[in-house]
LUMLUM-153109 format. One record per residue (C-alpha): residue number from 1; x, y, z. Coordinates in steps of 0.05 Angstrom, whole numbers, plus 5000, padded with zeros to 4 digits. Example, Ala and Ser with C-alpha at 12.3 -4.5 7.8 and 13.67 -1.06 7.14 Angstrom:
pos|xx|yy|zz
1|5246|4910|5156
2|5273|4979|5143
//
This chain:
pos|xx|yy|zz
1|7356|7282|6910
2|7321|7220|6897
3|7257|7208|6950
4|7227|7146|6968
5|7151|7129|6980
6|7116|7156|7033
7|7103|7092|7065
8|7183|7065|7066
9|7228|7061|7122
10|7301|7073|7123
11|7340|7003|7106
12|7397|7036|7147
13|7404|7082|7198
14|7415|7146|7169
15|7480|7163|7210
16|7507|7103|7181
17|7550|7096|7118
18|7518|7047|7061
19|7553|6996|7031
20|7569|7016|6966
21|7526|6976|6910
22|7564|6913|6896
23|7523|6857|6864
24|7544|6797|6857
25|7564|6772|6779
26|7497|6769|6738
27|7457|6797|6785
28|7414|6856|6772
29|7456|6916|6798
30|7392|6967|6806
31|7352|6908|6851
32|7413|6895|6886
33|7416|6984|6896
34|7330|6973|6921
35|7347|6918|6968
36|7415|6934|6992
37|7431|7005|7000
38|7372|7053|6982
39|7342|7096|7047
40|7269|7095|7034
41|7251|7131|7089
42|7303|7180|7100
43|7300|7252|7102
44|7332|7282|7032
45|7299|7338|6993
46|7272|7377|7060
47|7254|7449|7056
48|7311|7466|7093
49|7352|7432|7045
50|7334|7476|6983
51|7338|7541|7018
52|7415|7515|7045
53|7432|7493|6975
54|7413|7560|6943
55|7437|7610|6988
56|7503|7574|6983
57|7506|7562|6916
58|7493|7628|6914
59|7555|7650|6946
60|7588|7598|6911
61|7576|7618|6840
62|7597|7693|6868
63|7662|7666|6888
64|7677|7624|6817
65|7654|7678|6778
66|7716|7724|6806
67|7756|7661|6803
68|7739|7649|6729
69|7752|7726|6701
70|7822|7717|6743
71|7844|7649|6716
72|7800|7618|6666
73|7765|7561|6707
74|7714|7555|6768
75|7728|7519|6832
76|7689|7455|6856
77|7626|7465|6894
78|7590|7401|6915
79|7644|7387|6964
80|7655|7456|6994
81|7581|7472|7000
82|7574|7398|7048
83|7623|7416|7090
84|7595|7491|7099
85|7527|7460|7100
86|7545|7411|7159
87|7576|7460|7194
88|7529|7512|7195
89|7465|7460|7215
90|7517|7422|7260
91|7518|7494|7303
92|7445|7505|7291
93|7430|7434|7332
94|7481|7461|7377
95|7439|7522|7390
96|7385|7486|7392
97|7352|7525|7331
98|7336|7447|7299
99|7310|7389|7329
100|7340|7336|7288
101|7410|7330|7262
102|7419|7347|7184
103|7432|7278|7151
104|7471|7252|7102
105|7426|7246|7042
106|7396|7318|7070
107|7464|7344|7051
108|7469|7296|6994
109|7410|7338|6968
110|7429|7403|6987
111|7494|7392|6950
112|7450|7375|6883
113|7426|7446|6898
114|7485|7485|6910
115|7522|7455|6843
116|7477|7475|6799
117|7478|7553|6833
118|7551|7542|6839
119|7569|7518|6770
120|7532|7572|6732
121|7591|7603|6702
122|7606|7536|6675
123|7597|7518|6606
124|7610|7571|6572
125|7568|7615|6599
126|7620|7664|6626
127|7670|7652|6568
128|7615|7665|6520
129|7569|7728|6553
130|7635|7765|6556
131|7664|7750|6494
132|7596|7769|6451
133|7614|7830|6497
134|7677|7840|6475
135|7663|7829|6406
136|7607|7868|6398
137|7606|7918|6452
138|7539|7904|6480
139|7493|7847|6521
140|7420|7844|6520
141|7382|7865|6595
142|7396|7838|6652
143|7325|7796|6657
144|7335|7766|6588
145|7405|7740|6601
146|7380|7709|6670
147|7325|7670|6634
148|7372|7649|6585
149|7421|7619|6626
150|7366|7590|6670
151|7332|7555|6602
152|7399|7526|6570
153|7419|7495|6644
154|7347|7477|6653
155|7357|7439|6589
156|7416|7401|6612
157|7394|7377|6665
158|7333|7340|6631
159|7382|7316|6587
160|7421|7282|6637
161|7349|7234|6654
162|7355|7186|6591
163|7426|7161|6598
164|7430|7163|6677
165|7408|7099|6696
166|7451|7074|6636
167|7514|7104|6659
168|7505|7107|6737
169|7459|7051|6750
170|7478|6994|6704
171|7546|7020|6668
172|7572|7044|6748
173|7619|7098|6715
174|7662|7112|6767
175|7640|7196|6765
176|7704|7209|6818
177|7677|7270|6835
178|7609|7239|6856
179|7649|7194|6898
180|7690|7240|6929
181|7630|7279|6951
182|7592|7209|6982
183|7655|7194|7019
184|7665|7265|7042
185|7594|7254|7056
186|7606|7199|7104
187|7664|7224|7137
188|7634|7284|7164
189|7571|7254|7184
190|7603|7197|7213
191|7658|7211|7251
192|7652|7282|7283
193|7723|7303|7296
194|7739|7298|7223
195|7688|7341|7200
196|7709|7393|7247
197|7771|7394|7230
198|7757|7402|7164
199|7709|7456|7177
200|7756|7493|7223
201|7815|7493|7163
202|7760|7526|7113
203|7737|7567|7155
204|7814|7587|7185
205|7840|7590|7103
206|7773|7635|7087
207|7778|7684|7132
208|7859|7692|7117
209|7840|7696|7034
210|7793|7751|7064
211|7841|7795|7098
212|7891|7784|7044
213|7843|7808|7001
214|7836|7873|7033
215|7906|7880|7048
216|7920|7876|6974
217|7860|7929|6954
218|7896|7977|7001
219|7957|7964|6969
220|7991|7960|7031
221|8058|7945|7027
222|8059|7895|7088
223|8061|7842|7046
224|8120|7861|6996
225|8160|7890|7061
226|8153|7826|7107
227|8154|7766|7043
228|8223|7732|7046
229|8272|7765|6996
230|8261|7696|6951
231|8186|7716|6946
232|8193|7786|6931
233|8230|7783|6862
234|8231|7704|6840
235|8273|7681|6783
236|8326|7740|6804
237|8384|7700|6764
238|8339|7717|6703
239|8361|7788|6707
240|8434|7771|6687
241|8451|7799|6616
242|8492|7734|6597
243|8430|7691|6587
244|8380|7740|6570
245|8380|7748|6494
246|8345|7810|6489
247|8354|7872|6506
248|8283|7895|6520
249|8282|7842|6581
250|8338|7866|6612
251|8320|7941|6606
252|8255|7935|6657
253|8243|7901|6711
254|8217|7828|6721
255|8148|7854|6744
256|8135|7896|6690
257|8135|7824|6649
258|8097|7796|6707
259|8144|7755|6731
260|8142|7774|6798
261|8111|7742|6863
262|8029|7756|6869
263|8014|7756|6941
264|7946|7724|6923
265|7930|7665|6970
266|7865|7657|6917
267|7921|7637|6871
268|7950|7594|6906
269|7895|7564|6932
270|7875|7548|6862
271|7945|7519|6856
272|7939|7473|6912
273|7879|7439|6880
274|7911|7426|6819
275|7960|7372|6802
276|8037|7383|6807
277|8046|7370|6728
278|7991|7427|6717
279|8033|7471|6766
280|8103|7464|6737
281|8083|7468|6669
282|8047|7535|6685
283|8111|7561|6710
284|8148|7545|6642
285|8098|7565|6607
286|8096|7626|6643
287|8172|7629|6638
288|8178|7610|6561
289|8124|7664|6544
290|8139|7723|6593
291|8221|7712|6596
292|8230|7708|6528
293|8176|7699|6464
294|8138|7770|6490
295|8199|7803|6493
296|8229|7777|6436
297|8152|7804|6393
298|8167|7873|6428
299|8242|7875|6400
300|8209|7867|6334
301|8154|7915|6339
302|8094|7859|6337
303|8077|7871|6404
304|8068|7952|6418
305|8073|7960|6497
306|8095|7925|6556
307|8024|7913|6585
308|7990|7852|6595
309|7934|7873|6557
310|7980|7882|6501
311|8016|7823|6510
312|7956|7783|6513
313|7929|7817|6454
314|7986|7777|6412
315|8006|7714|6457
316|7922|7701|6454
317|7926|7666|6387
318|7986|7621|6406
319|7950|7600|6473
320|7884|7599|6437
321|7909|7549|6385
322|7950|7503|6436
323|7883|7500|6478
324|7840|7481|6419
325|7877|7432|6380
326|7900|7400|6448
327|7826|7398|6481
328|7797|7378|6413
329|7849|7316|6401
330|7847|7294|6472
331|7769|7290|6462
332|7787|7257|6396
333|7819|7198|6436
334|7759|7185|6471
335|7718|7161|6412
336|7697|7103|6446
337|7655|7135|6502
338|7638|7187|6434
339|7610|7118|6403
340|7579|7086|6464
341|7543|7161|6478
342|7516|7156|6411
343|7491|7083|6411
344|7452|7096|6472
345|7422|7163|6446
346|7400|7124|6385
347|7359|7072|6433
348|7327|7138|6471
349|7254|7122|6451
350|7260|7046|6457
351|7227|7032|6521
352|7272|6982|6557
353|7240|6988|6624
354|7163|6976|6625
355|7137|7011|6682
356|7102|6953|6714
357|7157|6910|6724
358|7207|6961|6733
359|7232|6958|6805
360|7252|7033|6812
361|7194|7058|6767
362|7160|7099|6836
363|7238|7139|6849
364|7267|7135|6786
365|7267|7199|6744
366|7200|7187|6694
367|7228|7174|6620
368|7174|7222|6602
369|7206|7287|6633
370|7260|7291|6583
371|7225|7297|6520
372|7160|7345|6565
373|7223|7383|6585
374|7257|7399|6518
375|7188|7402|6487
376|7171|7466|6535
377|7240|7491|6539
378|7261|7479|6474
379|7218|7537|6440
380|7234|7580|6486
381|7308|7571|6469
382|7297|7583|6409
383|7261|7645|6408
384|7307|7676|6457
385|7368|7659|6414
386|7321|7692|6337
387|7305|7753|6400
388|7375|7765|6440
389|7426|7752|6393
390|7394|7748|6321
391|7413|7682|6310
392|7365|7643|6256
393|7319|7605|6277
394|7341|7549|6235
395|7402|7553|6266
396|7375|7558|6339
397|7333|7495|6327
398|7396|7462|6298
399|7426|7472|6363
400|7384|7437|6396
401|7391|7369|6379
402|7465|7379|6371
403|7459|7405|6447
404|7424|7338|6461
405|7485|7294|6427
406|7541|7340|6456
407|7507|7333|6529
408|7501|7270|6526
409|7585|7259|6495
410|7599|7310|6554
411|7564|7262|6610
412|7602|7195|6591
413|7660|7231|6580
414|7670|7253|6645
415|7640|7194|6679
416|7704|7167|6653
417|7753|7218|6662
418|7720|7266|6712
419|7741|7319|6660
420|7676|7351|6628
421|7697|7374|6554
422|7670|7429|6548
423|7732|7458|6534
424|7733|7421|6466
425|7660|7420|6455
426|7652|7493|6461
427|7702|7502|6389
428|7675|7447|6352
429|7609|7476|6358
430|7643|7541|6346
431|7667|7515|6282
432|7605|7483|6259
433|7566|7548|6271
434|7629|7586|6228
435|7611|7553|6176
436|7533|7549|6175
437|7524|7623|6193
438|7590|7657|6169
439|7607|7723|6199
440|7554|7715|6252
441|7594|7721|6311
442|7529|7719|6363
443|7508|7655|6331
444|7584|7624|6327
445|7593|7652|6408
446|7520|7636|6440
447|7505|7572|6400
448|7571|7543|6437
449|7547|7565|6501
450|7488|7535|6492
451|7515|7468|6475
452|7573|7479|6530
453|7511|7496|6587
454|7470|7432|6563
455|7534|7386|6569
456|7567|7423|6633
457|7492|7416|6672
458|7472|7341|6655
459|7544|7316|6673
460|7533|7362|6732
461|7477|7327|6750
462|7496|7259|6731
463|7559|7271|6784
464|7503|7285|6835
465|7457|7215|6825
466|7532|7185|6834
467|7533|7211|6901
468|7460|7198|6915
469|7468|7128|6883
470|7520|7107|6931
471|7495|7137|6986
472|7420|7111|6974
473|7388|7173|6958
474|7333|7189|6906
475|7353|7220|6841
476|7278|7243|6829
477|7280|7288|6886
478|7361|7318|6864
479|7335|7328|6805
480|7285|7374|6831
481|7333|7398|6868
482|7377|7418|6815
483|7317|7454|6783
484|7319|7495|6844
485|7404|7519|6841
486|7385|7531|6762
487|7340|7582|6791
488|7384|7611|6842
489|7454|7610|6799
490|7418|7644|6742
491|7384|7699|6790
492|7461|7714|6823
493|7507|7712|6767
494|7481|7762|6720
495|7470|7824|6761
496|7547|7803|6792
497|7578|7804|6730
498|7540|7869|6707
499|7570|7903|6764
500|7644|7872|6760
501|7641|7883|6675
502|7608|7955|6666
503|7641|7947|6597
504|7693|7909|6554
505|7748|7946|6575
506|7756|7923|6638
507|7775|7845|6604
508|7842|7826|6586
509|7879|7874|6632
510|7918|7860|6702
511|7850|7856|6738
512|7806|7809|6705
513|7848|7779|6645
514|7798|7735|6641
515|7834|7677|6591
516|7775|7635|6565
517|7742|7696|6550
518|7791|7729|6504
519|7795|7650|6483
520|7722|7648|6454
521|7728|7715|6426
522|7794|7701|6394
523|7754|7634|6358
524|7698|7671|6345
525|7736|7732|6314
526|7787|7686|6273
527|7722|7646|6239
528|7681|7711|6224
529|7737|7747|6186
530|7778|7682|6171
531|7856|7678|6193
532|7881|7724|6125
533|7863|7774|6178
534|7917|7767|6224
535|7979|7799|6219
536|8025|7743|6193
537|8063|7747|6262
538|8010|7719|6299
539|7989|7670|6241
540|8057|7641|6257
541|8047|7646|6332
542|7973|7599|6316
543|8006|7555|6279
544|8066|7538|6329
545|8013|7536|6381
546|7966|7493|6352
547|8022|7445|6336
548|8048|7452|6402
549|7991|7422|6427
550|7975|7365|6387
551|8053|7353|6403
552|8047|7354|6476
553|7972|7310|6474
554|8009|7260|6433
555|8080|7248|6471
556|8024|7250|6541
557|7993|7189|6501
558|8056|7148|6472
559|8119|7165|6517
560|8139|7113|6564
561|8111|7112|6618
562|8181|7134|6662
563|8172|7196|6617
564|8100|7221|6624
565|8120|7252|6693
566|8168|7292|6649
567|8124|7319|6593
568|8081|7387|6605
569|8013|7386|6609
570|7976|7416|6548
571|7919|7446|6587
572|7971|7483|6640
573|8022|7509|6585
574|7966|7532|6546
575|7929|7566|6604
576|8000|7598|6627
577|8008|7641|6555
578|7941|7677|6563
579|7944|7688|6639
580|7996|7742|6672
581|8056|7708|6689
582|8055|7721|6765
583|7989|7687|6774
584|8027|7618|6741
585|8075|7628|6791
586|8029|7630|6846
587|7993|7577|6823
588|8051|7532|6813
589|8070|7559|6886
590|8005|7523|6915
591|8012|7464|6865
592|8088|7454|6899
593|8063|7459|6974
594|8003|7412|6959
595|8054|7360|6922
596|8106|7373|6978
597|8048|7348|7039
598|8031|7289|6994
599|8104|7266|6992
600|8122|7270|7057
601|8058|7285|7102
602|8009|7249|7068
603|7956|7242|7123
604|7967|7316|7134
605|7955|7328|7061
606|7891|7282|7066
607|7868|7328|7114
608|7890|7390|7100
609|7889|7406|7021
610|7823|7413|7000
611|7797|7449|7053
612|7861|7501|7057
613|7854|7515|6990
614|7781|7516|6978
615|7782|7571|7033
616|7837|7614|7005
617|7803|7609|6940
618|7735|7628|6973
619|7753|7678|7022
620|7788|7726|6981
621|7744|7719|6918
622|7690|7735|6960
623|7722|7789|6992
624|7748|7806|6934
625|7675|7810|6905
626|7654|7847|6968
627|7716|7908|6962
628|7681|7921|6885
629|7615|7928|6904
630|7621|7970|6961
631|7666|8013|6908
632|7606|8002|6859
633|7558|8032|6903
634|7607|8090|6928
635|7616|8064|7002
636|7697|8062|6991
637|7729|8107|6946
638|7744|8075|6876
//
């Protein structure tokens, strides 16, 4: 993303992987970057580039918004959309449609691209659009809500330019996903049989997702007649009255508590990306809530159907609360990168690199842009929020700055953890904004997404110029580039959600339950009318889930270390209560097969993982995406 003069030529030969920046002790890290490893002359931001990166970010974004209204969270893009990209121009040379091979820092760049298509539904944006629709029963026009997605990401990427060379250049945050991405990066430019095999298993894992896809939309019963027995009904010692202590339970069958085997290789996919400790703790979670608490609140009336959409209507305040107080305290524990974020935004006008000694002055993003970006964008922010969602403008040009602080917290934070918090970020601003503009629930829900886009896109990018800066790319030119998926995710993602959403009704059910949705609009609900609104049932059920998951955040932090292993993660348990129960056992399905290859095939796990379970999650959400809008559009009967 990052271009060098006109004039330079490549230090290295572009085929070849850099050295990764390693100055000696006192020496000045970004000369040693200039001397050592950047590619002056190599091909990066090229035409071809952009139009790659946006029609597959395009498709990516497609793809994570199905993923997110099933389960809650988006897939990663900048690693899928590489090895799709070198694939695709790798036949193209073949073909002899190019002349000249795609290079790294070509797909470096188109990467940039494609995550900020990709990532669109990230940061809030569709937790928050569908839970102001929930709440209120209506969204402003398609055009509106496509400039103001574009405008808040638009906004966080320029305020990822004052802290990057900070954190990247001098600070060299480690950003694992950035280097996961350059060494992917290198392996598939550099050694041609591993990039074709792991084309060939995303490719081979997309197009099975695919057909599963449409085997499921049939409803054929293929699946359910061939699955092993074990498959079919899991958990079948569950259905013994001896240890089932209610009598609701035992009257229906496990799947109408959805505990039953999903044949949805999107969910497992999904699973096989995740840790084991996420997996497992799904399935308890998915046990605990499912096998006994939700038929234990039906026995006593609290819950009024066996339905997930009933279900979830209770069971969301306990797995809202666990989520918040855990995301919130783990952020908590981080107060040192909340401190260090701070100190540097408090030197952001201090020039500390005068542009005629700076050595990176020509490729470097100018200091300038950030405060000519907000200052243009800024307004119109603004004026959308007083227009779309009646929010004060007081209150919209509060959100600014505190958009600016949060972005940057978001940026350090997960150039140490790789975990953007937007998960965390999203309430506190929620809870600022409940008490500034009480009973506003468009300001409480759109004011977080705006904070949650502006910290989501400038870690985004920041994980990008990681990439580029150990590959020797040039961040000015993937910042452009980013500019460029802003564009593209914010054209795509609207109109598909308009057509998979035609109304409110559709979230929360067995299709699209759609967790951090009914998440937000729990928050958002429980601040407008204030928690003497609940019945006390699920008051109780809050409170037992927010202390659950300080509980869990703190015994993760201080158990011995032999124990940690032992102790569920916050983040999976949480995730497990709003989610059916079948889709935890999937995913802890995947997370189990991916553990199993690490253990005892690790090479074959190396290999195999990410690119199986990328395309399983790919294929059939695409598919998936595919089967509704031939539906939409009356080409397959509804």
């Amino acid at each position: 993303m990052t271009q060098p003069a006109a004039n330079e030529t490549p230090r290295h030969d572009p085929h070849d992987a850099p050295p990764v920046a390693a100055p000696a002790e006192g020496q000045d890290p970004e000369r040693y970057w200039l001397e050592n490893v950047y590619q002056g002359g190599a091909r990066q931001l090229t035409p071809r580039a952009i139009v790659a990166g946006m029609l597959i970010g395009m498709v990516m974004c497609l793809s994570n918004l199905y993923i997110i209204l099933k389960t809650g969270w988006s897939m990663g893009v900048t690693v899928t959309a590489c090895i799709l990209a070198f694939s695709f121009f790798n036949l193209m040379r073949q073909l002899r449609v190019f002349r000249e091979d795609f290079s790294p820092l070509e797909n470096n760049a188109m990467g940039s691209v494609a995550s900020a298509a990709g990532y669109m539904t990230g940061g809030g944006n569709m937790a928050a659009v569908p839970a102001l629709l929930v709440l209120t029963g209506t969204l402003p026009g398609t055009g509106w809500l496509v400039l103001w997605f574009a405008v808040i990401a638009a906004l966080g990427v320029f305020a990822a330019i004052p802290i990057k060379r900070q954190l990247v250049n001098i600070e060299a945050l480690p950003f694992p996903s950035g280097i996961a991405t350059a060494e992917t990066i290198k392996a598939l430019h550099g050694h041609g049989e591993v990039a074709r095999q792991k084309s060939r298993l995303l490719g081979i894992a997309g197009l099975i997702g695919a057909i599963v896809a449409v085997l499921r939309d049939a409803k054929s019963a293929w699946l359910n007649t061939h699955a092993p027995e074990f498959l079919r009904l899991p958990l079948p010692i569950m259905e013994k009255k001896s240890i089932l202590p209610w009598a609701t339970l035992r009257d229906r069958p496990l799947k109408d508590w959805g505990l039953a085997f999903e044949p949805s290789l999107l969910l497992i996919g999904g699973g096989m990306l995740m840790t084991w400790k996420t997996g497992w703790s799904m399935l308890l979670g998915a046990v605990l809530t499912y096998g006994f608490l939700a038929p234990a609140m039906v026995d006593q009336g609290f819950i009024t159907a066996v339905t997930q959409k009933a279900i979830n209507t209770w069971m969301l305040w306990t797995g809202a609360a666990l989520l918040v107080t855990s995301g919130v305290l783990s952020f908590a524990f981080q107060w040192r990168s909340v401190a260090r974020s701070l100190q540097a935004l408090s030197g952001l006008f201090r020039k500390k690199h005068e542009a005629t000694q700076d050595p990176l002055a020509a490729i470097e993003v100018p200091p300038s842009w950030f405060p000519m970006g907000f200052a243009i964008l800024g307004p119109v922010a603004v004026a959308l929020m007083a227009y779309l969602f009646q929010i004060p403008v007081w209150a919209g040009v509060l959100a600014l700055p505190l958009a600016v602080v949060m972005g940057f917290i978001a940026a350090r934070v997960t150039g140490e953890t790789d975990t953007t918090p937007t998960k965390a970020l999203g309430p506190v601003t929620q809870l600022i904004y409940g008490g500034l503009a009480p009973g506003n629930v468009a300001a409480n829900v759109m004011s977080a997404n705006a904070t949650g886009g502006v910290g989501l896109h400038a870690a985004d990018l920041l994980i990008d110029l990681k990439s580029g800066w150990l590959l020797g790319g040039n961040p000015r030119q993937q910042l452009i580039g980013q500019l460029f998926g802003v564009v593209a995710g914010a054209a795509i993602v609207v109109p598909a959600f308009n057509l998979l959403v035609p109304d409110a009704q559709v979230l929360g059910g067995e299709e699209f339950p759609a967790p951090g949705v009914m998440v937000w609009a729990g928050v958002s609900k429980m601040l407008s009318v204030g928690l003497e609104a609940l019945h006390p049932s699920a008051r109780m059920g809050a409170l037992c889930g927010g202390l659950l998951g300080i509980a869990l955040v703190l015994l993760d932090r201080w158990a011995p270390k032999a124990a940690k292993p032992y102790i569920p993660s916050a983040a999976g348990f949480g995730l497990a209560i709003v989610i059916p129960g079948s889709s935890s056992i999937s995913f802890c399905i995947g997370a189990g097969i991916a553990e199993y290859l690490r253990r005892r095939k690790p090479k074959v796990a190396e290999a195999a993982v990410f690119p199986v379970g990328s395309g399983f999650l790919a294929g059939e959400s695409l598919m998936g995406i595919f089967i509704l809008m031939l539906k939409a559009f009356n080409f397959m009967p509804k």
